[in-house]
N, C-alpha and C positions, 0 to 999 in steps of 0.2 A: 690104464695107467700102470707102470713099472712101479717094482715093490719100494725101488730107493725114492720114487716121486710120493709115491702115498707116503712112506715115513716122511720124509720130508716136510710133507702137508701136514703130517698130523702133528708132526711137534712145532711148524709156526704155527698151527690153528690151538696150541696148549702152554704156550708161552705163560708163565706166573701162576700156571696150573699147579698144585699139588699133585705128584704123584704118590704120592706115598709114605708110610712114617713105619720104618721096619720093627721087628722084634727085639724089644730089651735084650741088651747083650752084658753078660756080669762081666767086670775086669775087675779080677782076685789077683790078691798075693802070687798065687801061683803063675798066669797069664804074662804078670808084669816079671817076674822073672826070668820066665822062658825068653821073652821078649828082649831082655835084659844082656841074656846071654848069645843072644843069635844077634845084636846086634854091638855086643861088647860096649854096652853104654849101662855101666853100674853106677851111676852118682847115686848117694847114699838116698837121696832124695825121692829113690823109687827101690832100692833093693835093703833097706836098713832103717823097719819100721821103729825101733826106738830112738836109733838117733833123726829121725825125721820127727816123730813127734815132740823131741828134747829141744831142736838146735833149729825147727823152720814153721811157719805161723801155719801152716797143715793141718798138724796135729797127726800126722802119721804121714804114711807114703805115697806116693800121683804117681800115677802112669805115665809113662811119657808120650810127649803130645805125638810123638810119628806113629807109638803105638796108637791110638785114639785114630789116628789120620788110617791107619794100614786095617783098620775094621769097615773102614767104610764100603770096602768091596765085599764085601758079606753083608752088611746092607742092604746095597744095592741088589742083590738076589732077592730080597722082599719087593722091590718098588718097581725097577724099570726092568721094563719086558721086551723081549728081542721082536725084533719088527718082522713080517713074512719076508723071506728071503734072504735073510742075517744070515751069512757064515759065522759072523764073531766078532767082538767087539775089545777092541784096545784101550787100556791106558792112554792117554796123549797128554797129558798134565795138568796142571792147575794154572789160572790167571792168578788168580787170589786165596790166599786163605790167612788165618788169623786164630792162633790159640786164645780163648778169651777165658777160662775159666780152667781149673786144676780136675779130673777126675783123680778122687781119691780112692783109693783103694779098699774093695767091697762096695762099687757103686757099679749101677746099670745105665749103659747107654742105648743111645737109639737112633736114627739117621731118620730126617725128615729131606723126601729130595723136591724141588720142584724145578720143571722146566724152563730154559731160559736162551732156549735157538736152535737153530740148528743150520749150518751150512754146507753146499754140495761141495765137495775139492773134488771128487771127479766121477766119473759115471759109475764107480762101483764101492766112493766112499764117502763118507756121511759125519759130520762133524756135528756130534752135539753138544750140548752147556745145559747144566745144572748148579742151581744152587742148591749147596748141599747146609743142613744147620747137622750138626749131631748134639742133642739133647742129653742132658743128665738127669736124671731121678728126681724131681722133688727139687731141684734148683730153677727159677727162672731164668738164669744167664745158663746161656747154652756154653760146651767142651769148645767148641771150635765151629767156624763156618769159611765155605770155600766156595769159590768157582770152579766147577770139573769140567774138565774136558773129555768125551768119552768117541774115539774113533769106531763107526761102526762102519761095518766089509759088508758087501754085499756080494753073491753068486755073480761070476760077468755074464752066464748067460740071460740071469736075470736082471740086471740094473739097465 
């Protein structure tokens, strides 16, 4: 069997499976500002910890949810493991996703992925879905939860 057919099998045969629940990642003051700045999104609400604790029900200052979202691919380097015969695996986007909850500032997150498809688009590419949850510390409402879409390549000599 060809390596894109075995991946293939293996993630329908692991559909709603848990793959994995990555390493606590801290998002400090420091993180959200760089963040801040690379992305020219200062609302005071994440770079101006007294007026966030003075003027919004916080009590100080969140990250911003893309930053939350743009950790998930460092994540993803604890849970899901390249298939034999991967050249590399792309971005392809999101169906769904949903900020449900604020991470606050000096909090650790975490990415829980679990399998959820996968389809062939052509003899050397590989369409998979995951649900992603990313977890906060000590809250039971999870930062956010999404549907990924992750493009994987495969060698043409080998697909």
């Amino acid at each position: 069997m060809r390596p894109i057919e075995l991946a293939f099998q293996s993630l329908q045969d692991s559909i709603g499976a848990d793959l994995g629940v990555s390493e606590w990642v801290l998002v400090d003051q420091r993180m959200i500002d760089a963040f801040a700045a690379v992305t020219s999104d200062h609302q005071f609400i994440h770079v101006d910890p007294a007026r966030a604790r003075a003027e919004t029900p916080f009590g100080g200052t969140i990250a911003h949810g893309f930053l939350t979202l743009s950790l998930a691919s460092r994540m993803a380097y604890d849970c899901i493991k390249e298939h034999p015969g991967q050249v590399m695996s792309v971005n392809y986007g999101l169906d769904k996703i949903r900020f449900l909850s604020p991470v606050h500032s000096g909090s650790r997150i975490r990415g829980r992925f679990t399998a959820n498809g996968a389809t062939r688009k052509s003899d050397t590419q590989l369409l998979q879905r995951f649900t992603l949850v990313i977890e906060i510390e000590g809250d039971e409402k999870p930062a956010l939860m999404a549907d990924w879409l992750s493009m994987v390549v495969f060698e043409k000599g080998e697909a």
